[in-house]
C-alpha positions, 0 to 999 in steps of 0.5 A: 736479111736483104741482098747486097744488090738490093742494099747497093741499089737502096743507097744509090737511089737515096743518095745516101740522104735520108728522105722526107718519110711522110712524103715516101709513105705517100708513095708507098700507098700510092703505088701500093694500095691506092685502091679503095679498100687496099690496106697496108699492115703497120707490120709491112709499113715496118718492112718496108720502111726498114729495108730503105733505112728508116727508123721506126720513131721516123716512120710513126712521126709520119703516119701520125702527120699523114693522119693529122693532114687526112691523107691516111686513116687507120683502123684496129683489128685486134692487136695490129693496125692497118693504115689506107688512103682517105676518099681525099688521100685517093684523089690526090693519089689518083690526080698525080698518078697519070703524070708520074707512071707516064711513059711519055711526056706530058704534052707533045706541043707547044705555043709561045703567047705574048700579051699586051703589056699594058693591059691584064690578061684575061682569065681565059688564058690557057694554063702554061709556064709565064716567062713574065707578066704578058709572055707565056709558054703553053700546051694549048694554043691559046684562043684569045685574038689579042696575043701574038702566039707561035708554035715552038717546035723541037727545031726552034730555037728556045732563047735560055730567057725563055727555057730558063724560066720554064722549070726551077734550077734545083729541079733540072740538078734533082732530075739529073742527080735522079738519071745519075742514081737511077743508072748507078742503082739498075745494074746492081739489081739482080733478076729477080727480087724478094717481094719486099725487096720488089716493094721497097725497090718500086717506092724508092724509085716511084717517089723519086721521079714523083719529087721531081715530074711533079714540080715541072709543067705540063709542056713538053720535053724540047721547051726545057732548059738544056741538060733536063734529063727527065726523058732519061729519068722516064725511060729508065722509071718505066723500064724498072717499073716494068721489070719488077711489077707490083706485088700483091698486097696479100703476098706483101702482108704474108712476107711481113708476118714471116720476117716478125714470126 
């Protein structure tokens, strides 16, 4: 049985919407066993999973999609399985985990680069946000001699053409959505947590902001539209994340095997 705090948490965080559980389980191997070797039970999956409010059928569908795309691969050890990342599902882990567990934005500076129109870029061109076909918005200054390229600072004045093109709609109204679940979700969580809970609690809030950071370009926080709560979003991930730290994964398995009996 799982406490009314944590219950209240899970229901704000998932805003009462079942997610998507292949992707949960990615970030649940991602925060929880992403290093080589690290293996996760079917019974903790189980747990884990049920805690968030998904059902079994839900969660098998998804393991065998994550096995199917070679996220995850399995092995026999008498009558249970265990599940891990494949040397590929750890890349892929690896390369988003920088930019989800930041604790600051991706980048501090900005430059806006306008093209000659009338001929094609070349490929040397710092990798940015294109606002159209010859402007670009970027975190490294590009080197090429034939764009007009200035600093955009926290005191310039970004027209919303520009900012409006640097991050989709719907993922500002998810980042904010997300701010608004996560301060609904913080004070509900009593000090201290079950393992399980703890696990259950870091996935939902881990995917949650992994949904969002990385749909968003690596720029920083003052060239985006105005209402990006994803500052907010940051602070409060880290400050969650920090307050109930991962648990062991043999602690996890032991919690597992006590709730099956």
């Amino acid at each position: 049985m799982q406490s009314p705090s944590f219950t209240a948490a899970v229901s704000h965080l998932t805003q009462d919407q079942n997610p998507r559980v292949w992707s949960l389980l990615i970030s649940v191997f991602g925060d929880l066993a992403q290093d080589e070797g690290s293996q996760v039970s079917g019974a903790l999956l189980s747990q884990l999973t049920e805690k968030i409010g998904i059902k079994p059928e839900a969660m098998r569908v998804a393991i065998h999609r994550l096995r199917k795309e070679g996220w995850i691969d399995s092995q026999r050890i008498g009558r249970n399985s265990v599940y891990f990342l494949t040397p590929w599902g750890r890349a892929q882990s690896a390369q988003a985990t920088p930019r989800i567990y930041a604790d600051g934005p991706a980048a501090d500076h900005a430059w806006l680069a306008v093209f000659n129109p009338s001929k094609p870029v070349q490929g040397d061109t710092a990798a940015g946000t294109w606002v159209s076909s010859n402007v670009l918005v970027t975190a490294q200054q590009p080197a090429s001699l034939q764009a007009f390229v200035t600093p955009l600072t926290a005191q310039t004045a970004v027209p919303d053409w520009i900012s409006a093109k640097i991050c989709e709609r719907q993922t500002l109204q998810m980042c904010e959505g997300f701010a608004a679940a996560l301060c609904r979700a913080a004070p509900q969580l009593a000090p201290v947590l079950p393992p399980l809970e703890v696990a259950a609690l870091r996935v939902l809030v881990v995917h949650g902001w992994r949904r969002i950071i990385l749909k968003t370009p690596l720029l920083p926080d003052h060239v985006f539209a105005k209402g990006w709560a994803g500052p907010q979003c940051r602070e409060m991930v880290a400050a969650l994340l920090a307050q109930y730290p991962t648990p062991r994964l043999d602690t996890l398995e032991a919690a597992a095997k006590d709730v099956v009996g």
